[in-house]
N, C-alpha and C positions, 0 to 999 in steps of 0.2 A: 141451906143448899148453896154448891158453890156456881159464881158467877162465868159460864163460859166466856164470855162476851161475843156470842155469835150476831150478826147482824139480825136484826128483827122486824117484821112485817115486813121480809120479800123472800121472794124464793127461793128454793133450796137452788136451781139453777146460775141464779142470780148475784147470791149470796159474796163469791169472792168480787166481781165485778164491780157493787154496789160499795164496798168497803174499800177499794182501789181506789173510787173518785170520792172519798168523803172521808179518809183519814186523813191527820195533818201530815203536813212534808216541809224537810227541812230544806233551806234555801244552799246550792253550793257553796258558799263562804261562812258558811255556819258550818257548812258539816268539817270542815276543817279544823275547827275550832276543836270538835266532839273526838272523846277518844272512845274505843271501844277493844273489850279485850275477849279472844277468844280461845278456849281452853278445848286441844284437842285440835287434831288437821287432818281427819281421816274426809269421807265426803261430805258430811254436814259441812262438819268445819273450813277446811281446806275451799267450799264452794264459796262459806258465805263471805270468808277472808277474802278472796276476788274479788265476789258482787260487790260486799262493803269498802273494799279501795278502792273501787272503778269506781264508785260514786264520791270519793272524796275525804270518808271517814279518814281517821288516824287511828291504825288495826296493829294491836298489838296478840300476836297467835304463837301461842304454845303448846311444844307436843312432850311426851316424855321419853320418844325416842331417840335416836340418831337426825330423824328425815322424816319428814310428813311421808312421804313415801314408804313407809314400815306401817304406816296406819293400819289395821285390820280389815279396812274396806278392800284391803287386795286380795285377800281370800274368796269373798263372793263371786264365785265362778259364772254362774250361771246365766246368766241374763241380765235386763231391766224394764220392766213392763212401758209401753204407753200403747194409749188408743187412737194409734194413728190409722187403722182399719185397711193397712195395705195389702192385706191376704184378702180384702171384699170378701168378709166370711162373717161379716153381722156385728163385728164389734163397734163401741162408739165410747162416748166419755160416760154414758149414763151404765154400761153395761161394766164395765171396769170400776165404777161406782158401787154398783149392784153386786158385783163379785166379788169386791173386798169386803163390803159389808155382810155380806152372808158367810163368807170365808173367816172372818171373826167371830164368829156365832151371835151379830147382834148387840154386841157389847164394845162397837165404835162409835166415836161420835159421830153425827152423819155430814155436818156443814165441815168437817176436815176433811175426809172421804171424798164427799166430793170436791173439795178443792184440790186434792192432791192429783185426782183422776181429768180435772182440766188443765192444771198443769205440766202434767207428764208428757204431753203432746210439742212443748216449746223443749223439754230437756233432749229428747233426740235431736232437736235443731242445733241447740248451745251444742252439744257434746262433737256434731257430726262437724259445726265451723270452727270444733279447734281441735279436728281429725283424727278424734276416736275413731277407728279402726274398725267398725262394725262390719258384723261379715255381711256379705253383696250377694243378689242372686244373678243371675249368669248375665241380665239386661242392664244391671247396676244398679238397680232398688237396692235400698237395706232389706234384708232375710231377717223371717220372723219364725221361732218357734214356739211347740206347747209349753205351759206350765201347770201346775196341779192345782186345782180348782178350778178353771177356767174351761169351757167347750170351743176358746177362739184362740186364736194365737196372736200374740200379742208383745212376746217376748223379742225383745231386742240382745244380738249377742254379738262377741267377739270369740270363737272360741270358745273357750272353756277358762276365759281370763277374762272376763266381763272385766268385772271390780277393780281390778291390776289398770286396765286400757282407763276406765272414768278415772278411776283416782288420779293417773297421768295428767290425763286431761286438766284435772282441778288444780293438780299440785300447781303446772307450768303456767296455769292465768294465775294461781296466787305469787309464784316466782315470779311473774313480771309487775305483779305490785309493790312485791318484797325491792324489787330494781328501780322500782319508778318513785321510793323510800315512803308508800303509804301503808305498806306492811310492814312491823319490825317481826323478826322469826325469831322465835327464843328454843330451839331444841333442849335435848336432856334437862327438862322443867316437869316439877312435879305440882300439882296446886296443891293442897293442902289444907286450906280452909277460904273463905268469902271473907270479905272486910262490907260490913254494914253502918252508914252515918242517917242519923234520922228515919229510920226506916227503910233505905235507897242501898240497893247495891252500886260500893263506891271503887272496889279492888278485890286484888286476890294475893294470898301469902301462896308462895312457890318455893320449894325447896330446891337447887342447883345438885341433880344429881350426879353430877362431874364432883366437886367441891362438898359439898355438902353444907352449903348455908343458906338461909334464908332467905327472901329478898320479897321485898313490896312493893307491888303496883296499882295504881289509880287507873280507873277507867268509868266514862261517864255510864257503861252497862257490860255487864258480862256474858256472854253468851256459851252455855256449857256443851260440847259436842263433844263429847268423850266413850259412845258406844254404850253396850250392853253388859248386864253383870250373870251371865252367862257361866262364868268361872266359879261361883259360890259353890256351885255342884264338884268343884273341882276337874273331874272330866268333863269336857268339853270341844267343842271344835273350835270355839273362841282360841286367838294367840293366847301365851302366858301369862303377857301382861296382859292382860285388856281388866278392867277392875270398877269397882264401883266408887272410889274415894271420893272423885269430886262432887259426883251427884252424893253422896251420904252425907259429905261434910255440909254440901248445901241446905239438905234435909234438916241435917242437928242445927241449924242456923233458922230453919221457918220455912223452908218450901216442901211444902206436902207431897208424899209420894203416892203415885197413882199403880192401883193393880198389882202389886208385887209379884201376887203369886202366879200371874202371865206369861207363864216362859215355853219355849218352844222344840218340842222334842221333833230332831229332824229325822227321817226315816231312811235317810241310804247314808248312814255313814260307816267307816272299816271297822269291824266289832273290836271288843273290849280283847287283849289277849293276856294281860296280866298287872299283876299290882305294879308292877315298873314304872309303869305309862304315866305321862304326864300330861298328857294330854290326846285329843283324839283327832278322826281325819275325817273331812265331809268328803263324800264322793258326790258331786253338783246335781240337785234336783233335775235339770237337764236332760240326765241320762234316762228318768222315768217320762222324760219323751219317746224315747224310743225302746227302752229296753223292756222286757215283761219281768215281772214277781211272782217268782212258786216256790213252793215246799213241794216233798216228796207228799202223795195222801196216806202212803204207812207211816204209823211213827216208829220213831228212832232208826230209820232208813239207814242204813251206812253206806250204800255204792255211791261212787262218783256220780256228781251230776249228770253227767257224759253218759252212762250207761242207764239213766231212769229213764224209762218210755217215754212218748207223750201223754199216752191216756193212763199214766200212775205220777202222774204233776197235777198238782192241784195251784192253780191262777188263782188266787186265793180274791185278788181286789176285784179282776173282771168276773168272778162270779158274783162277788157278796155288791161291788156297785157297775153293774154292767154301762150306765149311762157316764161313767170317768172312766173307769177301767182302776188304769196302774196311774192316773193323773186327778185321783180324788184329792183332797189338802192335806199339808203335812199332818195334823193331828190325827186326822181318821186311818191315815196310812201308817201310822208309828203306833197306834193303839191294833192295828192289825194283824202289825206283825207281833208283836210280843204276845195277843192272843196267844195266834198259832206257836209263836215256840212257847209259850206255858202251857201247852196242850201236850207238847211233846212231839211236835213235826218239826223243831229248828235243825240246823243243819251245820257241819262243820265239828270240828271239835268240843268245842262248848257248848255244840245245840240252842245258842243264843244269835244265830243269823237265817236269814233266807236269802235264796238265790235272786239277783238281779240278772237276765239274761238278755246277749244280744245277738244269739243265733239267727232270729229271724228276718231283725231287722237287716242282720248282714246279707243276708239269700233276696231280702226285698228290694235292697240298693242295688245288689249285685245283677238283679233279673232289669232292673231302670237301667244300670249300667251295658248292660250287653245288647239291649232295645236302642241306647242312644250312639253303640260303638256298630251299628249295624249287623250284629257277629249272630248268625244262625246256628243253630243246635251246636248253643256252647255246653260245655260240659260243667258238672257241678264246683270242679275244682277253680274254674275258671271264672264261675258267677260266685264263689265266694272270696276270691282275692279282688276281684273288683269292688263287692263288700266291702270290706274290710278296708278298702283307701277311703271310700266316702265316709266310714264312719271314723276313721283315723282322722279325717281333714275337718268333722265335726266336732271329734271329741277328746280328738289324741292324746293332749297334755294330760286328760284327768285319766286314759287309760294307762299310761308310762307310772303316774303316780302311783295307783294302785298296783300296779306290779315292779315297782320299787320298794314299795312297805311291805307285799305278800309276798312276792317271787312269785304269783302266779302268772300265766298270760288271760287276759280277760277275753284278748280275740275270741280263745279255746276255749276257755273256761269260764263258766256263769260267776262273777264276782258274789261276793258273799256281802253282806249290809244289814245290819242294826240299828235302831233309833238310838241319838242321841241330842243330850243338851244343844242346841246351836243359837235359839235367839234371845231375845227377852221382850215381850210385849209390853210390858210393866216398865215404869219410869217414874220421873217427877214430873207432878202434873201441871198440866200449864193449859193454859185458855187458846181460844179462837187464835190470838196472837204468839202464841206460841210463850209466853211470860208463865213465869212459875206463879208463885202465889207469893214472892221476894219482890217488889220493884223493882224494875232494871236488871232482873235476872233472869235471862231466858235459856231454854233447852232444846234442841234441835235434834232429828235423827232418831238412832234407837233408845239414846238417853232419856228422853221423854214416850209418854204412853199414849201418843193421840191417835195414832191411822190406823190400827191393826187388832184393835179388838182384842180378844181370847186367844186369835191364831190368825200368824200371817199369811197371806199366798207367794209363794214363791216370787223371787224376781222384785218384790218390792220395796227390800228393805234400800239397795241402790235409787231406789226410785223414791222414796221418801226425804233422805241423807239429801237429795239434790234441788227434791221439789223444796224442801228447808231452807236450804243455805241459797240457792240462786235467784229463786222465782216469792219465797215469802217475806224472810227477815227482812229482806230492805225496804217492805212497804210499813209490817210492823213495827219495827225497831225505830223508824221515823215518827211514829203515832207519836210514841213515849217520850223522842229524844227531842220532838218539837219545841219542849218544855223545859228543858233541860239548856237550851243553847244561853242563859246568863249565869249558870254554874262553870265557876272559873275548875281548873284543875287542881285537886286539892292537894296538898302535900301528903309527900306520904310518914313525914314524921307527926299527923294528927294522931292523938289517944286512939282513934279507936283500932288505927293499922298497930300504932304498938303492941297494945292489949293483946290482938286476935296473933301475933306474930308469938307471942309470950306465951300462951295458949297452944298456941303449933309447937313449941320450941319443948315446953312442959312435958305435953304429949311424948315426943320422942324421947325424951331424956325420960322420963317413966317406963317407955317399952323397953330401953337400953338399961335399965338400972333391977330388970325382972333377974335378971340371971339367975336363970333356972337350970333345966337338963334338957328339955324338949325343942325338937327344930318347929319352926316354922311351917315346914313342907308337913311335919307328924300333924299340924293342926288342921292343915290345909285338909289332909285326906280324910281326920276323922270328921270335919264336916260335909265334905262333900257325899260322903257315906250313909251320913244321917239324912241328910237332906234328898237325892237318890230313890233311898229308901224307900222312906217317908210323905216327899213332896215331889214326889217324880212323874212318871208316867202314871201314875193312878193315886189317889191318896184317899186315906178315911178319918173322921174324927178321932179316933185312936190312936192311930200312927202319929196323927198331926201334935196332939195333946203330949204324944211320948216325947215327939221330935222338939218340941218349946222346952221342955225338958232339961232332955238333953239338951241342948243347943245352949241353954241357959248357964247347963255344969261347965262343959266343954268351955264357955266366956271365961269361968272361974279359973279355969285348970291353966286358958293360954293366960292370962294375967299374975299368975303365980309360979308357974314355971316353964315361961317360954325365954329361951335364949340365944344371943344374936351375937352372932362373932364380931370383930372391926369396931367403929368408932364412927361418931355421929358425923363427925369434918372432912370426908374421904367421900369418895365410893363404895357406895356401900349396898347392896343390891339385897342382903336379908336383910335389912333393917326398911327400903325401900318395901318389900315384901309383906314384912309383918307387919306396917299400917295398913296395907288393903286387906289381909287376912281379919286384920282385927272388925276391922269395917263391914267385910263379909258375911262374921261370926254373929256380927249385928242386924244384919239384912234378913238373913236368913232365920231368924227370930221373926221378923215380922214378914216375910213372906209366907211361914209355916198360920200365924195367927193371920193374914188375911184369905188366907186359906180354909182353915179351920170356918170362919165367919161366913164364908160364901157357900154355902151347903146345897150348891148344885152343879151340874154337868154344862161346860159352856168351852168348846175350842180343845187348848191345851189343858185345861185346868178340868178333870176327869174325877168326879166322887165315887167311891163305886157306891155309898149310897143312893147316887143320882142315875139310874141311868133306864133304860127301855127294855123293856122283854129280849131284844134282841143284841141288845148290849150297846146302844149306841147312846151318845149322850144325850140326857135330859134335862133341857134347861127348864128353869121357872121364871119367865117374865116378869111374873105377877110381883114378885120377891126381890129379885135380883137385877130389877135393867137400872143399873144405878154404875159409873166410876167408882171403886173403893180411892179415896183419897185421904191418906192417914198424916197425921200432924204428932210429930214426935215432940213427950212432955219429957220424960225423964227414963233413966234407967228401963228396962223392958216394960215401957209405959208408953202408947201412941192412943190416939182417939180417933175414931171413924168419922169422916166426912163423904158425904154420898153424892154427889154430881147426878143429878136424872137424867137419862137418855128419852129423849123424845126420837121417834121416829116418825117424820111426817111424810116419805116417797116408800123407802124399803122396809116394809112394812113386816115385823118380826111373824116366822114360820119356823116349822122343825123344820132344821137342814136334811135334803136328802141330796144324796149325789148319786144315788141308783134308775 
């Protein structure tokens, strides 16, 4: 069984506390000595590159962008969780504990959970003294709203550009370490593989995707925050680049990956309209604060939503969980909808959407509005323009969006919303300290699989990314690096950075020398297709068994004839491409067999042979309360490693939200 390194005999309350005053710590003039490099600058990254200079490290941080600021942490609209309890509506650090962990179905670790839930509370503080822009209620408090899962509000927000405001935030304290010369920023850097001496993560090979060459760095520990692989499915709300290379190459090197088949179907995002697309759009969990979800109850209804009654709309979540409503968790909501439209109640064109509607909320603001503007028998048109500001001043940007991509107006019209790809629970697994199963290699954020179980709760993946990089790595990463301060800096023309560089070098010059017929993109979509399919919103032993399959020819087919315009020494953006595609091709192999292997109902991960009379999922504790934690041997060969979940407070139940 693998080693969490949780703190042992004290309490789960106690737990980060106790490991605060009793791990080792590096003295200031050591940590100068220490170099540390970090891959990735979205909010894991980008946090702990600040915390880690402000203390003194020597931070070497790589993104593959233009700008840490292109991270994909800017997309997270919606909020950031902590339990600061200022709506005095019952919440605390143990309930935020309790709702993650049930919101996972059970399959978190619990001494992470909760430390993430006691440190949420110090990141609205960091965030607010370096004037994150959270929105205010009328006294000057920070304003809090719902999220799904949760009965409290708890959500921290700016708008409808949460993620955009924190990542600012993060970028500008690493830009003044970058100034103060304890950051070096290396932009348009790709990693490409880990350099290992002795056992010890010692560097990383980075290809310059300006130029296109090589380059080796030493670093006394690596730290990977490089996001979710979200993109395997090809459609996605994930940007286009966001990819799984460095965590894979990490993986083919010895760090175990955890949960693969963990990923996260979001439930309000702009539906699928054609093979075109490259990609998809979230509409911010957010808006299932306040807006409602129906289908027509006739099927294949065709009038405009506009002209369907009330009493022939079917509220499909507040009936089936009247105790959430339209704010149960992403999984139970994404598995809802596709129900009803595989029933034959979807709406729209493709009958693959249901209405997200914000008619009421606007008459509910508009009647608060006309009560606060003192205005007596105002008339209807006048209590819904005053609507329609408040919920413009709440949500505006993400409504502009949506009727930028539709042409529809949302004011008027009930938006339309689909489940899609958005997270990935699954990652490389890593311990209490957040360390892989690689010394000196750690994972931070969504890259790794520790806070979220089966399925995350809204709002938290910002609240993860930051509890990581600000408030944990530096107590961590000191444990490890205590021991390390008489390791000089090793050169980087040692064998083993040659070797692993030669190996990198190999690679690419084997993908460039396939010359085939097929693009890249053709390989991209036929797996995302399979996987979809297959491994998507529901999956069965059959499917999965075809999908390893397939998955397997399709390896064969990009290896023999995929071909990449340009030249390795350039800019080269397909050739940057087809190494995460290839990587992909590989993931999704073992995502479909940790899949296959898990043969019950838990979160995101839906068997239909697993599941209740009434179609909800069915987990088996007895069976299953274990991390999948796999250890890649060779060619589509991995071996199962199982982590036991003890639960000693939140004590495992079927989830209900009704």
């Amino acid at each position: 069984m693998l080693d969490a390194k949780i703190p042992q005999g004290v309490p789960l309350d106690d737990k980060w506390t106790y490991y605060k005053g009793h791990c080792k710590l590096v003295n200031p003039a050591n940590k100068r000595k220490l170099e540390v490099i970090i891959v990735g600058t979205g909010l894991a990254g980008a946090s702990a590159a600040a915390a880690l200079g402000e203390l003194g490290y020597s931070v070497k941080a790589f993104c593959f962008q233009d700008s840490p600021r292109r991270a994909h942490s800017i997309a997270a609209q919606g909020g950031i969780n902590a339990a600061k309890n200022y709506q005095n509506d019952g919440d605390s650090v143990f309930r935020l504990f309790y709702d993650t962990i049930k919101g996972g179905d059970y399959r978190a670790r619990e001494a992470n959970v909760h430390r993430l839930a006691e440190v949420s509370t110090n990141i609205i503080d960091q965030c607010v003294a370096q004037g994150v822009p959270f929105a205010r209620e009328y006294g000057g408090l920070l304003s809090n709203r719902s999220f799904g899962g949760t009965q409290v509000q708890r959500t921290f927000y700016a708008a409808g550009q949460t993620g955009q405001q924190l990542l600012i935030g993060a970028y500008q304290a690493m830009e003044r370490q970058v100034a103060l010369g304890n950051v070096k920023m290396y932009s348009r850097h790709e990693m490409l593989d880990i350099v290992t001496i002795d056992g010890k993560t010692r560097g990383v090979i980075c290809r310059n995707l300006v130029t296109g060459k090589l380059e080796r760095f030493f670093g006394h520990a690596v730290l990977l925050c490089t996001g979710g692989y979200g993109n395997v499915f090809y459609l996605s709300t994930n940007a286009m680049g966001c990819n799984v290379t460095a965590a894979w190459k990490a993986h083919k090197k010895g760090a175990w990956f955890g949960n693969p088949c963990f990923t996260q179907i979001h439930p309000t995002c702009i539906p699928v309209t054609g093979d075109h697309q490259s990609k998809l759009t979230l509409m911010s969990e957010s808006l299932r604060n306040d807006g409602r979800i129906w289908v027509p109850k006739k099927q294949g209804d065709n009038r405009k939503p506009n002209e369907i009654p009330e009493d022939e709309r079917d509220y499909y979540l507040e009936r089936r969980y009247p105790a959430f409503g339209n704010l149960v968790p992403r999984d139970v909501a994404s598995r809802a909808a596709k129900e009803r439209c595989d029933a034959g109640y979807g709406v729209g064109t493709s009958k693959q959407a249901v209405y997200l509607d914000y008619a009421d909320a606007i008459k509910r603001y508009g009647h608060i509005e006309v009560g606060k503007h003192g205005l007596e028998n105002a008339d209807e048109e006048t209590i819904i323009k005053l609507g329609k500001e408040v919920v413009k001043e709440k949500y505006g940007n993400l409504f502009d969006m949506y009727e930028k991509i539709t042409g529809e107006n949302p004011y008027e019209i009930p938006m339309r919303i689909y489940p899609a790809v958005h997270y990935t629970m699954g990652g490389l697994w890593v311990d209490y300290e957040l360390m892989t199963t690689i010394p000196g290699l750690y994972c931070l954020g969504e890259a790794n699989f520790s806070d979220h179980g089966a399925n995350r709760l809204g709002a938290s993946a910002l609240m993860q990314g930051l509890a990581d990089g600000y408030f944990v790595i530096p107590y961590t990463m000191g444990n490890y690096l205590s021991d390390e301060i008489r390791t000089k800096a090793i050169p980087t023309d040692h064998p083993a950075f040659v070797e692993t560089e030669k190996a990198v070098a190999d690679r690419i010059n084997q993908l460039m020398n396939i010359k085939g017929k097929q693009t890249v993109e053709s390989f991209h979509k036929r797996l995302g297709k399979i996987m979809w399919d297959k491994c998507g919103m529901a999956r069965n032993a059959e499917g999965l068994k075809r999908a390893i399959a397939e998955i397997q020819q399709l390896k064969k087919d990009f290896w023999s004839d995929l071909r990449i315009p340009g030249e390795i020494n350039e800019m080269n953006p397909e050739l940057d491409k087809a190494g995460r595609v290839a990587d992909f091709i590989e993931l999704g192999e073992l995502m479909c067999i940790d899949a296959l292997q898990r043969n019950e109902s838990c979160g995101g991960h839906f068997r239909e042979e697993s599941q209740t009379p009434e179609g909800e999922a069915d987990r088996k504790d007895s069976e299953f309360s274990y991390v999948s934690s796999w250890e890649f041997k060779s060619d589509h060969q991995w071996e199962l490693h199982r982590e036991e979940l003890k639960f000693e407070v939140a004590k495992p139940s079927q989830r209900s939200y009704k």
